[in-house]
Short mmCIF file of the C-alpha atoms (twelve columns), coordinates in Angstrom:
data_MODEL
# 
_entry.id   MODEL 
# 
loop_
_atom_site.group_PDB 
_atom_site.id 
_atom_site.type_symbol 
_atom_site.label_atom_id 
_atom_site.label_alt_id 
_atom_site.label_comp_id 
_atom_site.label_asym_id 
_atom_site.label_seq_id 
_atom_site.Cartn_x 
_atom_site.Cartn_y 
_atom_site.Cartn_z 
_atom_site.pdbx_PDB_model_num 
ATOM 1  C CA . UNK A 1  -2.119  -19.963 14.996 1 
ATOM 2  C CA . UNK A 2  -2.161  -16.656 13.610 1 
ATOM 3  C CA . UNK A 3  0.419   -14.395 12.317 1 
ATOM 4  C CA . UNK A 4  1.325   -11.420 15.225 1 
ATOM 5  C CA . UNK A 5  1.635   -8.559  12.011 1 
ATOM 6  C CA . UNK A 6  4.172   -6.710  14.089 1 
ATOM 7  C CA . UNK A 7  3.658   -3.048  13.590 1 
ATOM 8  C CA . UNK A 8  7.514   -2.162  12.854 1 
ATOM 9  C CA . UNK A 9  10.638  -3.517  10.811 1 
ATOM 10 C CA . UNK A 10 13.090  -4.730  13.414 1 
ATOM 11 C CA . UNK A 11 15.861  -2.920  12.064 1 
ATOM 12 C CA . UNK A 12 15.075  1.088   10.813 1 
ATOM 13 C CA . UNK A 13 11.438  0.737   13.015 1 
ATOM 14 C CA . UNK A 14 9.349   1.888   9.787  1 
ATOM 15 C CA . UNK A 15 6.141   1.367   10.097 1 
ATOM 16 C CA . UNK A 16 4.636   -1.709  9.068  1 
ATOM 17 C CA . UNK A 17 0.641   -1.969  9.037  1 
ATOM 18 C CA . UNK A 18 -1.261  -4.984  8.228  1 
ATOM 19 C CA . UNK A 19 -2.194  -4.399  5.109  1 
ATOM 20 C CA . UNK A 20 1.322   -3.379  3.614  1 
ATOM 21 C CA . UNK A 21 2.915   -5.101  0.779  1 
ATOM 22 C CA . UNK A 22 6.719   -4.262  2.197  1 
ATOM 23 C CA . UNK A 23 7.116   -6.036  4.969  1 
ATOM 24 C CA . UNK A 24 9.026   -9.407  4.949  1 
ATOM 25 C CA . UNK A 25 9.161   -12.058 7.548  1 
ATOM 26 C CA . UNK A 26 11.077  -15.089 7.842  1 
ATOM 27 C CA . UNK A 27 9.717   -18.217 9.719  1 
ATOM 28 C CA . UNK A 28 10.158  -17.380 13.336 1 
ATOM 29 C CA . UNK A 29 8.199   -14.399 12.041 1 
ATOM 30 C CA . UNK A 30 11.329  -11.651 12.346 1 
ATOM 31 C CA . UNK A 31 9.693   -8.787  10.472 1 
ATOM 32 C CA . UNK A 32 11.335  -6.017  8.824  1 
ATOM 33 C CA . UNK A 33 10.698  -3.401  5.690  1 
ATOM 34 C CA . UNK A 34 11.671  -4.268  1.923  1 
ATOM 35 C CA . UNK A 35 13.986  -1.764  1.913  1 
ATOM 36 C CA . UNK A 36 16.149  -3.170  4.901  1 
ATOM 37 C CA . UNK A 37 15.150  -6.699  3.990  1 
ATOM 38 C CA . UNK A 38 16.391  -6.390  0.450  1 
ATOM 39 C CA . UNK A 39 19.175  -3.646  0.744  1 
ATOM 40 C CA . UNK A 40 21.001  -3.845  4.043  1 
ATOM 41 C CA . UNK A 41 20.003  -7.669  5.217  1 
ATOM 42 C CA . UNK A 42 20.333  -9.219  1.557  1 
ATOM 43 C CA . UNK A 43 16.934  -10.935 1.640  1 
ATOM 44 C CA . UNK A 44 17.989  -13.154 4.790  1 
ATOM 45 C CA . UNK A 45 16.923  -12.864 8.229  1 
ATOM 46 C CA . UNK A 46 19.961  -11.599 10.673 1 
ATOM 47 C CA . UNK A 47 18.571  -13.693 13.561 1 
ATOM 48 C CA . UNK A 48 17.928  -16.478 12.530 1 
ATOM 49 C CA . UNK A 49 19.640  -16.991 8.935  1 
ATOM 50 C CA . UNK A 50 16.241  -17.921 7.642  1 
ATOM 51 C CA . UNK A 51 15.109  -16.248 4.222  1 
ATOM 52 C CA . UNK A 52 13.118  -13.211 4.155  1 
ATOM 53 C CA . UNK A 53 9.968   -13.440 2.370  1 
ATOM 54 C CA . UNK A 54 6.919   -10.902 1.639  1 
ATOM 55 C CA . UNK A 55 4.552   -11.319 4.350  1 
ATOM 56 C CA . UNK A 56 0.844   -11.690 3.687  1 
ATOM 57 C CA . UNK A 57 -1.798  -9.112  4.432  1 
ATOM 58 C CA . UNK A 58 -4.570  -9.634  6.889  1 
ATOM 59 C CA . UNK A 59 -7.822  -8.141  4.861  1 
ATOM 60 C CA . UNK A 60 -9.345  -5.289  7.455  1 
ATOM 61 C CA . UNK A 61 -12.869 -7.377  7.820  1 
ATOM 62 C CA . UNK A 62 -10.657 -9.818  9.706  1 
ATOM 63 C CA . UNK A 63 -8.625  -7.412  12.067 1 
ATOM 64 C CA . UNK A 64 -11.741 -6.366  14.573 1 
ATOM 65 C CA . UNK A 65 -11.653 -10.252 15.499 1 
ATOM 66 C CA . UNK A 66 -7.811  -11.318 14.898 1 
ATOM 67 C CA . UNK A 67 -5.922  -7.642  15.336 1 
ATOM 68 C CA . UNK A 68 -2.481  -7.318  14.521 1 
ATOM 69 C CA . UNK A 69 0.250   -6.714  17.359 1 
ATOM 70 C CA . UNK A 70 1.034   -3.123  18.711 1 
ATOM 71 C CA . UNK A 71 4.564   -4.438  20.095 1 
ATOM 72 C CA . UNK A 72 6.976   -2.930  18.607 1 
ATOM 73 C CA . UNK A 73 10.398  -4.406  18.414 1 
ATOM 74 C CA . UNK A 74 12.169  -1.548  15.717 1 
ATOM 75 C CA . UNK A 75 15.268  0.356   17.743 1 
ATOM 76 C CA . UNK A 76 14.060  2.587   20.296 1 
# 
């Protein structure tokens, strides 16, 4: 099972590419930026109550085969 890499945080809809260091995820793979992560959510997930953590980057030889999702779930 691979991470989906969602492109967006959930809650400002920043962009969030697969190779950036600010996005955080929590274990049902909620994703949002540092900034809202740290600042507004207090480092834990508002939908689950799990804790936020840094997500991991996918290296770019690996996204032609395993590409990261273009569903975005940020507000419209």
């Amino acid at each position: 099972m691979i991470l989906d890499m969602c492109p967006d945080c959930q809650l400002c809809g920043r962009d969030l590419p697969p190779d950036s260091p600010d996005a955080r995820i929590c274990s049902f793979e909620c994703t949002f930026c540092a900034d809202c992560a740290d600042n507004r959510l207090g480092g834990i997930c508002p939908n689950c109550g799990g804790k936020l953590e840094p997500r991991p980057t996918r290296e770019a030889r690996w996204l032609e085969k395993y590409p990261a999702s273009d569903v975005r779930k940020g507000p419209s």
